[in-house]
VEXLUM-149878 format. One record per residue (C-alpha): y, x, z. Coordinates in steps of 0.2 Angstrom, whole numbers, plus 5000, padded with zeros to 4 digits. Example, Ala and Ser with C-alpha at 12.3 -4.5 7.8 and 13.67 -1.06 7.14 Angstrom:
<pts>
497850625039/499550685036/
</pts>
This chain:
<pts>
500449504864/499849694866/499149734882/499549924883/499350054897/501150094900/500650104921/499750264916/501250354911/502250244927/502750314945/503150164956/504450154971/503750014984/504949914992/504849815010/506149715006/506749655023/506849855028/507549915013/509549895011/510549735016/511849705006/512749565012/512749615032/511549485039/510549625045/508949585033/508649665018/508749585002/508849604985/510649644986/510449794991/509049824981/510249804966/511549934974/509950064977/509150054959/509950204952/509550294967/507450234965/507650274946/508550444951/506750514960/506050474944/505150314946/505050184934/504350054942/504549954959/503449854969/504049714979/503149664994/503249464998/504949384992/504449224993/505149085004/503949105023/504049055039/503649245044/502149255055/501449385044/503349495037/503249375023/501149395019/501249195024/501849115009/502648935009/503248914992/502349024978/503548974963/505449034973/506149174981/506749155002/508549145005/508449285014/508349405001/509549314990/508649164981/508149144964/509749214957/509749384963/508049404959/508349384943/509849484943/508749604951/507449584937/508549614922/509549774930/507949864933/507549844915/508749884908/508650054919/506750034909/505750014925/504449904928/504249744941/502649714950/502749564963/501449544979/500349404974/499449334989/498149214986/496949234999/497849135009/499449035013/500549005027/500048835037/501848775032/501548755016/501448575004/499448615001/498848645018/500148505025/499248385013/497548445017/497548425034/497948245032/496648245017/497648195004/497148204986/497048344978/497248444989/495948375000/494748524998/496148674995/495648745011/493848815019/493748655032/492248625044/491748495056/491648525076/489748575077/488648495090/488348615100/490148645103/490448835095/491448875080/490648855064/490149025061/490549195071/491649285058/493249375067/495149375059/495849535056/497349485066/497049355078/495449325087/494049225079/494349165063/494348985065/495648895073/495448705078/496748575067/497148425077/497748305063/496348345053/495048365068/494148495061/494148705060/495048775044/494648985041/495849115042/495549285039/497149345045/498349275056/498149095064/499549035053/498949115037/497248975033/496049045017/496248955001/494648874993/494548984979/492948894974/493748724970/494348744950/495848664955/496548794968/496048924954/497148834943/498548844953/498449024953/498349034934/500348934936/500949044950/500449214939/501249124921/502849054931/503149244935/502449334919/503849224909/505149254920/504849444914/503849514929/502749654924/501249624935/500449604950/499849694968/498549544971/498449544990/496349564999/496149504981/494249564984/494149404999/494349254988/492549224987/491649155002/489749185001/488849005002/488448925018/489749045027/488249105038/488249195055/488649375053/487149455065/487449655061/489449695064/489849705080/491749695075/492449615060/491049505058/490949425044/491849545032/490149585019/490149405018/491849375008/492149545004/491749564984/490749374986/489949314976/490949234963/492349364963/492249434946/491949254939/493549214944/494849364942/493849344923/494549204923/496349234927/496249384916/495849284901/496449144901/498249234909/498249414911/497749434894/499049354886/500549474893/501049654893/500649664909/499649764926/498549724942/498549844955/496849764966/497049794987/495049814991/494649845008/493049945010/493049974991/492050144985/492250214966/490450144960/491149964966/492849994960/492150034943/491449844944/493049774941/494049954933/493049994920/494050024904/492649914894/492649754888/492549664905/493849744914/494749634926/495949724935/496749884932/497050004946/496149944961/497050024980/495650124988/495850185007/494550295009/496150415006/496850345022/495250365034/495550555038/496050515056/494950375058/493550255058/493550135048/495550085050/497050155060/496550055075/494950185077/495650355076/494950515077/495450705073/496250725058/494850805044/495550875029/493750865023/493650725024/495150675014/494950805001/492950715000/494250544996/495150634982/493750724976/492550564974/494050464966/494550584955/492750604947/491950474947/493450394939/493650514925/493650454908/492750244916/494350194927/496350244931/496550304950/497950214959/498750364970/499450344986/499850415006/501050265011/501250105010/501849955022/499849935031/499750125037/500750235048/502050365041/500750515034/501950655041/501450595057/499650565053/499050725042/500650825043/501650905059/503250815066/503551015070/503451055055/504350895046/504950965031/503651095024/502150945030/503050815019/503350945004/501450995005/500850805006/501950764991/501350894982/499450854987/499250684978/500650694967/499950824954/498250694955/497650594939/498150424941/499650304943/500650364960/501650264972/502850294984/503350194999/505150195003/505550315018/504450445011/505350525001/506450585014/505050615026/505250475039/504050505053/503250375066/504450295080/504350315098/504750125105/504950115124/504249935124/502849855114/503949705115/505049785100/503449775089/503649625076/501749635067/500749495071/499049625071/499949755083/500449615099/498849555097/498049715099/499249775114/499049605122/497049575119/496049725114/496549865122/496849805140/495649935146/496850065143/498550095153/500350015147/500550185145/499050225135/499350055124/501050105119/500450285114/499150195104/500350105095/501150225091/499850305083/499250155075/500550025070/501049955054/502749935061/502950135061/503250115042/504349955043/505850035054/507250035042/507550155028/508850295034/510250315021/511350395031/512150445051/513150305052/512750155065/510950055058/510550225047/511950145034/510550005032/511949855038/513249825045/512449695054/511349665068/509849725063/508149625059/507049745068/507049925075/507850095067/506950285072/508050365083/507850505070/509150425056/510350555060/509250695058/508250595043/509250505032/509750495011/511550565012/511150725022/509750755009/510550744992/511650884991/510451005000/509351074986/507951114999/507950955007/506450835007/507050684994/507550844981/505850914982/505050744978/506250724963/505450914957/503550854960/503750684948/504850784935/503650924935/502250784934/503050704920/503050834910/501250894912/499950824901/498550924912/499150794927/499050634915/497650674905/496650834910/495150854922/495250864940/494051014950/494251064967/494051234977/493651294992/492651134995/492251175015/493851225021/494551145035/496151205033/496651235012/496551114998/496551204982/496251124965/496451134948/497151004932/496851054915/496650984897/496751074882/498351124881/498851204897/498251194917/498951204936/498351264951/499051164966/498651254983/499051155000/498951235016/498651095030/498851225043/500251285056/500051435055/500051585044/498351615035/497451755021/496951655007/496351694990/496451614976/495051554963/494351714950/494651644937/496451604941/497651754939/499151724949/500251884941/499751794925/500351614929/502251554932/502551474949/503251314948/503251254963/503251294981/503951244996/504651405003/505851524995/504951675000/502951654999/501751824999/500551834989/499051834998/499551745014/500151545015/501351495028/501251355040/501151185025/501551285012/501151214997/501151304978/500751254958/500651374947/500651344926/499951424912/499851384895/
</pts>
């Protein structure tokens, strides 16, 4: 088998399935619906999809607690639709990637069932440790959903580690046969036609030895001793070669905390490549410390520093993954753009990363500019991360506070579901819904978008055709302007054939800018803008711009 690079020339749609379309009127999504809306994914231009978690899951986690690796949940239609699913994409020519989530499990599943009553072989599956004497856990390490990160089994009397939820225990990656069970789960899906993989916090899977005490974080403790551990490029070696290796297939790496020098680790187009596009969030730390849940001012210098970085330090050793949204992070209109200015923000951010080196995504909803929601209880939140943080870490703050907070900062803000039209449930189902729709569907939705030529969704369908047909955005070299401004981003693609200057105002209000000396305006052919009128030397409020020479 060939391994090629066909996700260099590849735009993928991401889709959270159970928010996506119903097509049978149970009120979840499901593959279904996916089927009736593939012409409309491949209509944007992409040619690829992403699948967040289809497997069977008892759902403490949207589906990120896994039960049965080798099936797809009856919710979303089974086996049989999925591979309905599976064949009608290709034969549109778009690509497959599954979620592959092997950091954990969902307690429900056979493995940990038989664990917890050690029986053989799957005695040591799981990270288990013994009560210690004096009575604490077995090391100080926090969860990232829930609390500590040991939780107390009762069958097996002893504490099993979970870096997420309670119900979501850490697979012992260190035991050859667990890694074995990886290698059939990756196989069973690569010959059933699948074209990759989004491997899930794949950077967690190696614990450092001992699991000591985590004495210098005063949150998250514990995350530099599993984050890149010490066996973690042993091991996705080893799934690379002796799997991986023998399809036509992608990775696409999450890797919290991940900076280019320790992307390039696992990225480097040489001979011991492991993965080949690696999900970096320094892009999404703009407007905050460390993750959504510490936010600060918005800082367009700080996210162009992101792009910047990525794009060269990458450059001719890796391939960049682009991205604004995704299922973790709240909608980006709301975040770096202006709810005011809906429209011309969501053009502007589109046309920011868009004209980028690297493989995009797109999260559904995003393309027609889907903004945050405004619930009136945090009752109506369903993420496991977000009630925990209402109901235990921010109790210092007001209700009112807390709810304002969430809003800011939950991952249910991208999960609402997707607004095709004005009808009752957004034209999602004609059900009763599974979880919450934005109060903004009749203003926000597919149908009212399509036939408007200035809409949102038609914009996004301009950018990826004009990126398509660009070999300075595939191929060329990145190089960024106005480096201290606060309020323009402004760079540059070019190989040898022809280059763009993209200009992104991230300000709402009219400003004088000037353009680079070497780039003569008069003399380029704008290709892109998001207002029908713009003047020369002033930007307005998100205006975005490309201009093209050859």
């Amino acid at each position: 088998m060939v391994h090629t690079d066909w996700y260099k020339n590849t735009v993928f749609y991401q889709i959270w399935p159970r928010s996506f379309r119903d097509g049978n009127g149970d009120g979840m999504g499901d593959l279904y619906g996916v089927i009736e809306k593939l012409d409309y994914i491949k209509s944007l231009g992409c040619d690829g999809i992403w699948f967040s978690p289809l497997y069977p899951s008892p759902g403490a986690d949207c589906g990120y607690d896994i039960s049965d690796y080798m099936d797809i949940d009856p919710q979303f239609g089974g086996m049989e639709a999925f591979e309905t699913c599976l064949r009608e994409a290709h034969n549109r020519g778009m690509k497959v990637i599954m979620d592959l989530v092997i950091n954990h499990t969902s307690d429900e599943h056979e493995w940990f069932q038989k664990s917890r009553r050690r029986i053989d072989p799957y005695t040591d599956y799981y990270i288990w440790r013994p009560l210690r004497d004096d009575g604490k856990l077995p090391n100080n390490w926090d969860s990232h959903f829930e609390g500590k990160a040991w939780t107390f089994d009762p069958v097996r009397r002893e504490y099993y580690l979970h870096l997420f939820a309670v119900k979501q225990p850490d697979l012992n990656m260190d035991n050859p046969l667990v890694r074995e069970e990886v290698k059939k789960i990756m196989r069973f899906w690569l010959d059933k036609g699948v074209d990759g993989f989004r491997e899930d916090v794949i950077t967690f899977i190696s614990k450092k030895e001992g699991l000591p005490d985590d004495r210098i974080l005063p949150v998250y403790k514990g995350i530099f001793y599993y984050n890149h551990g010490p066996h973690i490029h042993a091991y996705l070696r080893e799934f690379r070669d002796e799997v991986l290796s023998q399809y036509d297939c992608m990775t696409l790496a999450e890797a919290p905390m991940v900076t280019p020098k320790v992307a390039l680790k696992y990225i480097d187009e040489g001979p011991d490549k492991q993965i080949d596009m690696m999900i970096q969030n320094e892009a999404m730390c703009a407007d905050c410390f460390f993750q959504d849940y510490f936010p600060t001012k918005f800082h367009l210098r700080k996210l162009k520093r992101a792009f910047r970085t990525w794009q060269k330090k990458l450059d001719g050793k890796g391939w960049n993954m682009l991205f604004l949204e995704n299922h973790d992070h709240p909608r980006i209109i709301s975040r770096y753009g202006s709810e005011a200015f809906r429209e011309a923000s969501g053009k502007m951010l589109a046309t920011a990363y868009l004209f980028q080196k690297g493989t995009p995504f797109l999260y559904q909803g995003q393309e027609i500019g889907m903004t945050n929601w405004h619930p009136s209880s945090w009752e109506d939140y369903e993420d496991v991360a977000t009630r925990y943080y209402y109901t235990h870490k921010a109790r210092k703050l007001t209700p009112r506070q807390r709810l304002h907070k969430l809003w800011r900062c939950s991952r249910d803000s991208a999960r609402t579901l997707m607004q095709w039209d004005d009808s009752e449930n957004a034209g999602f189902t004609t059900g009763k819904p599974w979880f919450a729709v934005n109060e903004n569907y009749r203003e926000i939705n597919v149908a009212r978008q399509e036939p408007d030529r200035n809409s949102v969704l038609n914009y996004y369908r301009l950018a990826i055709g004009l990126r398509k047909k660009l070999s300075c955005v595939r191929w060329g070299t990145y190089q960024e302007y106005r480096k201290g401004s606060d309020w323009l981003y402004m760079y540059s693609m070019r190989d040898d054939r022809q280059k763009i200057l993209v200009i992104c105002s991230f300000s709402d209000r009219v400003r004088k800018f000037r353009p680079p000396k070497e780039f003569h305006l008069d003399k380029g052919k704008r290709i892109l803008c998001n207002y029908p009128e713009p003047e020369e030397d002033r930007l307005n409020p998100y205006e975005a711009r490309v201009y093209f020479w050859n």
